[in-house]
C-alpha positions as CSV (number, residue, x, y, z in Angstrom):
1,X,103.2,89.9,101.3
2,X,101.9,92.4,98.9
3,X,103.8,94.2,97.0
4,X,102.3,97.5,96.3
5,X,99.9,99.1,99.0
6,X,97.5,101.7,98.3
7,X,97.9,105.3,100.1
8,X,95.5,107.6,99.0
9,X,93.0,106.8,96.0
10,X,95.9,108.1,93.4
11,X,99.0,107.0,95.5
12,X,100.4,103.3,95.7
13,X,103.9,102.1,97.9
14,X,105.7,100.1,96.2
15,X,107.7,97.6,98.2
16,X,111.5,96.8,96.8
17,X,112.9,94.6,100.0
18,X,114.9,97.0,101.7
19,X,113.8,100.3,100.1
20,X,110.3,101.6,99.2
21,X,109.3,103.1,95.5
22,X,106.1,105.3,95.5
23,X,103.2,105.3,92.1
24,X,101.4,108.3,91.8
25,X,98.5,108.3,88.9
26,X,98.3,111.5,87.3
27,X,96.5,113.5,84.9
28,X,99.3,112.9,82.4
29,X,100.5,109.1,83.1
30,X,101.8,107.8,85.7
31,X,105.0,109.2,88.0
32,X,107.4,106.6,89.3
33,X,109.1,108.3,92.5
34,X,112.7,106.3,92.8
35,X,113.2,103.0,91.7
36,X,115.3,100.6,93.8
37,X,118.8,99.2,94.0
38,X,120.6,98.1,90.5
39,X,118.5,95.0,88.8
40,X,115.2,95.7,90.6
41,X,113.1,96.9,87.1
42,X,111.6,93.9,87.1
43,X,110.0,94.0,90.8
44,X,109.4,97.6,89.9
45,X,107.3,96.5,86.9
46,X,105.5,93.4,88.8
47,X,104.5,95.8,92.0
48,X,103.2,98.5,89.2
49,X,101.1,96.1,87.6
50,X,99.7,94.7,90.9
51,X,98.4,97.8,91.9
52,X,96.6,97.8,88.3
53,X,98.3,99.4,86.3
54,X,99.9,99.1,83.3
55,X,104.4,100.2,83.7
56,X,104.0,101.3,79.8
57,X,101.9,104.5,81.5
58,X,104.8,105.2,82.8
59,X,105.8,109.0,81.7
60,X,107.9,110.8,84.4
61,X,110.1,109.1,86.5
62,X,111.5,111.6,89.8
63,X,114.4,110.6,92.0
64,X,114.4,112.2,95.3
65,X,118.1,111.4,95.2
66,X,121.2,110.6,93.8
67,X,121.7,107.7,96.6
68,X,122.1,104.0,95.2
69,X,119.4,102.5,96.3
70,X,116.6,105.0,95.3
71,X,118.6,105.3,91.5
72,X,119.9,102.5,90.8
73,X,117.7,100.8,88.0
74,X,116.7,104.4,87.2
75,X,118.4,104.3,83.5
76,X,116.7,100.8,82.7
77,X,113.7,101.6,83.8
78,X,113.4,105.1,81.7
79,X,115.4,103.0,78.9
80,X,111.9,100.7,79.2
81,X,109.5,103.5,79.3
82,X,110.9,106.3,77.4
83,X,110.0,107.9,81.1
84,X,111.5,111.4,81.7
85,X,113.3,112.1,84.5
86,X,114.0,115.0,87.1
87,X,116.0,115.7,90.1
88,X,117.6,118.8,91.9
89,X,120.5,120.3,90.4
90,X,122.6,119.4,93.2
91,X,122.4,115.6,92.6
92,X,122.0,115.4,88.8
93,X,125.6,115.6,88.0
94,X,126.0,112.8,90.3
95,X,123.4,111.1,88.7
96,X,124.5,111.6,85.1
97,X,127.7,109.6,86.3
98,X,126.0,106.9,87.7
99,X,127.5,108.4,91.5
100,X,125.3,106.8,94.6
101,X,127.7,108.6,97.3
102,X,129.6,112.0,98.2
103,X,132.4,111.8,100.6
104,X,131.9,112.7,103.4
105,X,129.0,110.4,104.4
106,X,128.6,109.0,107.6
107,X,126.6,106.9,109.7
108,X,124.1,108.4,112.3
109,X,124.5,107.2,116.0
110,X,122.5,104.4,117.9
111,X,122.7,101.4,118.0
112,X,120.2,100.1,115.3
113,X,122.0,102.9,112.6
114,X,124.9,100.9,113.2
115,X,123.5,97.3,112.7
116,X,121.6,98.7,109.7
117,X,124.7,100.0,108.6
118,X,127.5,97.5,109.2
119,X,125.1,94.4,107.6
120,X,123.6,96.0,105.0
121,X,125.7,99.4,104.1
122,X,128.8,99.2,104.9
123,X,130.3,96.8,101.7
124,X,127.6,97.6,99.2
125,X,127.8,99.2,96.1
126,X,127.0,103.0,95.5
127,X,127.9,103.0,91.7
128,X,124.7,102.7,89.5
129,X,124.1,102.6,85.3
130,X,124.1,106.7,84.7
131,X,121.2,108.5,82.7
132,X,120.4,111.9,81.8
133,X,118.2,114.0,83.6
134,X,115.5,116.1,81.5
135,X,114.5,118.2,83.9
136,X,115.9,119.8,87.5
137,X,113.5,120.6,90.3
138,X,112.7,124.3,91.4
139,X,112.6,124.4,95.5
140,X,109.0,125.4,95.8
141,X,107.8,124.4,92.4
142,X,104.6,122.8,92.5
143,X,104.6,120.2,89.4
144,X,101.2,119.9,88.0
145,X,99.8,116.6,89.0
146,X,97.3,115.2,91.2
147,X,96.0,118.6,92.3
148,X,99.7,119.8,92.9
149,X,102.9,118.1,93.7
150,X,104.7,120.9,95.7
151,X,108.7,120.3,95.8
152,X,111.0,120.6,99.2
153,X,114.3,120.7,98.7
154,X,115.4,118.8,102.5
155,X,119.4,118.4,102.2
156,X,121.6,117.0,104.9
157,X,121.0,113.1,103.9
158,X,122.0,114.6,100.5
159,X,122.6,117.8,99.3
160,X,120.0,116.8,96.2
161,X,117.2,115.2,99.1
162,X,113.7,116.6,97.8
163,X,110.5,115.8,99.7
164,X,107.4,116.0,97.9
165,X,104.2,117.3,99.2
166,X,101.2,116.1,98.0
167,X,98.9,119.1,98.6
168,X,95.2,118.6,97.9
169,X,95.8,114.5,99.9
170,X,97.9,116.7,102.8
171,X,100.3,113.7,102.5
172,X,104.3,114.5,102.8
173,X,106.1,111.8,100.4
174,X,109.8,112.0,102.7
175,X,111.5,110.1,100.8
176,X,114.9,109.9,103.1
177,X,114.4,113.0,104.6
178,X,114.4,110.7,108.1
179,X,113.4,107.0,108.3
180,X,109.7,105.6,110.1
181,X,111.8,101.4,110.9
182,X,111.0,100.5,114.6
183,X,109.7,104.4,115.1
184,X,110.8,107.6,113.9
185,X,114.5,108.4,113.4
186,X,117.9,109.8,111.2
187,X,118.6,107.8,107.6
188,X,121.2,105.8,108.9
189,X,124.1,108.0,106.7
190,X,123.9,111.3,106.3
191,X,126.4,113.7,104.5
192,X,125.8,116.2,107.2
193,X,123.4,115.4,110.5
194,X,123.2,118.8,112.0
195,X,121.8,120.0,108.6
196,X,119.6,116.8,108.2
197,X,117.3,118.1,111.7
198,X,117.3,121.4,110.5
199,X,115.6,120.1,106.8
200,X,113.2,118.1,109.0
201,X,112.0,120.2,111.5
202,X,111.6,122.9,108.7
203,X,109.6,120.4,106.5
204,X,107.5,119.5,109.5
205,X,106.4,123.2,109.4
206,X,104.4,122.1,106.2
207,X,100.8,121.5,106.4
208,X,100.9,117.4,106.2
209,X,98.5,115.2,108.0
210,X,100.3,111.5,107.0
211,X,104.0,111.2,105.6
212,X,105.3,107.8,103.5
213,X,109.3,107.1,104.1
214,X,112.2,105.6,101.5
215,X,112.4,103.3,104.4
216,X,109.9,102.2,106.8
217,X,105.9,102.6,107.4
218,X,104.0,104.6,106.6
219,X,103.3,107.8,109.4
220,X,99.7,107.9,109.9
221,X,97.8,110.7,111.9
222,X,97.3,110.1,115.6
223,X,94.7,111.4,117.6
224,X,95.2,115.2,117.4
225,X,98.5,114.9,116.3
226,X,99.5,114.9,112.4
227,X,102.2,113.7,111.1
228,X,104.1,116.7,111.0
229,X,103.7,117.5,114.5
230,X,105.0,114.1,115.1
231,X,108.1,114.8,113.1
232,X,108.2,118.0,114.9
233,X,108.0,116.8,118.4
234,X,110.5,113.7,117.6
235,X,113.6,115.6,116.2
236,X,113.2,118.6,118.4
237,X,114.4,116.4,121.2
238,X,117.1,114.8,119.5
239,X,120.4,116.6,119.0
């Protein structure tokens, strides 16, 4: 199975086992969005050059969160690429410590949360090799790249959780704002759930037509229905 997809003709998924990185080729280098569980530079690197290009363009490197498996081999691989980093203030102490989890977290409800959870959560780590982070992210900052990368600060999964919305591709790059595994649904642990819907159904008031997940496929637009509608008519219903 391949290891890096192609989104839109600047974006490229790049697929870690259990969690999803995302590539974007900009007008200054290429951004690395999250990089994996602890020890995965190396599939990072391998994925990047499969899509065709070369990790040494790597120049900026943006973690959506502090969580474990989206920055844990952050500090090797800015350590490899002299990459800078960013993140919202309200993860970056946790990330300067090399801190995956708040207390506080919980599981979501249904059933498949809780298999997802008790094989694959429950006992793993959530410590991580700290770094420094150069730069925070501004809710409603649009960084200049790829004809604007507008950023959404979404908490409730994290109280750092940014989306990114590519504007000029309409895409939505969710991150863990929800999950698309077997449909549309919560990230299995949130640090508060009630304030996880509200983030989505306000994001899903954005102007996206197709939205990419930490975890899962990607959300493709259905006839007459965009992707944010579909967010919007999925979490309304659910509590």
């Amino acid at each position: 199975m391949a290891n890096s997809v192609q989104i839109t003709p600047r974006l490229w998924q790049l697929k870690l086992g259990m969690v999803d990185s995302y590539l974007l080729d900009t007008e200054d280098g290429l951004l690395l969005l999250d990089t994996g569980y602890p020890n995965s530079a190396d599939k990072i690197f391998a994925a990047v050059r499969e899509s065709g290009h070369d990790p040494a363009r790597i120049r900026h490197l943006l973690l959506t969160h502090c969580h474990v498996d989206h920055a844990g081999s952050a500090a090797e691989v800015r350590r490899r690429t002299g990459g800078r980093t960013y993140a919202h203030a309200a993860d970056a102490a946790f990330i300067t410590q090399g801190a995956g989890e708040r207390s506080g977290t919980t599981r979501s409800p249904g059933i498949m949360a809780g298999l997802v959870y008790f094989f694959f959560i429950r006992n793993a780590r959530t410590s991580y090799e700290p770094l420094p982070v150069d730069q925070l992210l501004t809710p409603g900052e649009v960084l200049p790249w790829a004809g604007g990368l507008e950023v959404i600060h979404a908490p409730g999964h994290c109280a750092g959780q940014v989306a990114l919305l590519l504007r000029q591709d309409r895409l939505l790059i969710a991150a863990d704002l929800c999950s698309h595994v077997m449909g549309l649904g919560y990230s299995v642990v949130n640090e508060d759930l009630a304030l996880a819907r509200q983030s989505i159904l306000r994001v899903a008031e954005y102007p996206f037509e197709r939205a990419v997940f930490g975890h899962g496929d990607a959300l493709n637009e259905r006839v007459n229905e965009r992707a944010n509608q579909q967010l919007q008519e999925k979490f309304a219903r659910l509590s």
